[in-house]
Every structure is written in structure tokens, then in C-alpha cells.
N, C-alpha and C positions, 0 to 999 in steps of 0.2 A: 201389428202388421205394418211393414213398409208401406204403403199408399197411404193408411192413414193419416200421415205428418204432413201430404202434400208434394212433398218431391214428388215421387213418381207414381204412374198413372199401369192399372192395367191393363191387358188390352180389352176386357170386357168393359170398361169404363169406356175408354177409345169409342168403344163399338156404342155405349152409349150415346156419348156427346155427340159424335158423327150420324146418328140413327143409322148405322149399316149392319150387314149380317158377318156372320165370323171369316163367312169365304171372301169377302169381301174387305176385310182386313189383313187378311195373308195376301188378298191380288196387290193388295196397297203398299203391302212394307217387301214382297219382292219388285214391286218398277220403282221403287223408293220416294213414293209419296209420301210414307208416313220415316220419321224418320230412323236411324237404328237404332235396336232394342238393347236395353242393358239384359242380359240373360246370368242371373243368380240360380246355381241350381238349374232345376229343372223348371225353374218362374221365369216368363219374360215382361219385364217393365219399361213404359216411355218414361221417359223424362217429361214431367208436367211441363215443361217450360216450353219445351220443343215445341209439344201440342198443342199451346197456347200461342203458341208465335204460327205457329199455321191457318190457325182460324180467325188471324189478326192479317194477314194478306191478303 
């Protein structure tokens, strides 16, 4: 699996770390709090880094 390795994060992970519900990760990544999604297929993955760099401001 790609998240595996570390790069990138999915958004149920997201919704982990953040404790938030799923609606509440689509209100996030449309005003663009979270940042844009790499979308593979029908998968959409953050960039671990990004996600890291957010929770570090």
C-alpha cells in the first residue's frame, strides 16, 4: 500500500490525527485548510509532510 512507506497520508488517517469526522475533512480541504490532495485513481492521499507542517504552526 502507498501510505505504508510514509509519504503520504490517507484521509482517514488525516481524520485520525486531527480527531475530526469525515464531513469535517471535506469542509477542510474545500476552504483549503488542509492542503491539496494528490488523487491516484479513484484514492485521494495528503502528502505526510504537508500534514506535518500544519500541526507544527
Amino acid at each position: 500500500m502507498i501510505e505504508d512507506d510514509g509519504i503520504f497520508m490517507s484521509p482517514k488517517q488525516v481524520q485520525q490525527m486531527f480527531k475530526i469526522s469525515k464531513p469535517t475533512e471535506l469542509a477542510w480541504r474545500k476552504n483549503r485548510t488542509l492542503p491539496k490532495p494528490l488523487v491516484m485513481g479513484r484514492r485521494v492521499y495528503y502528502k505526510s509532510k504537508e500534514i506535518t507542517n500544519i500541526t507544527l504552526k
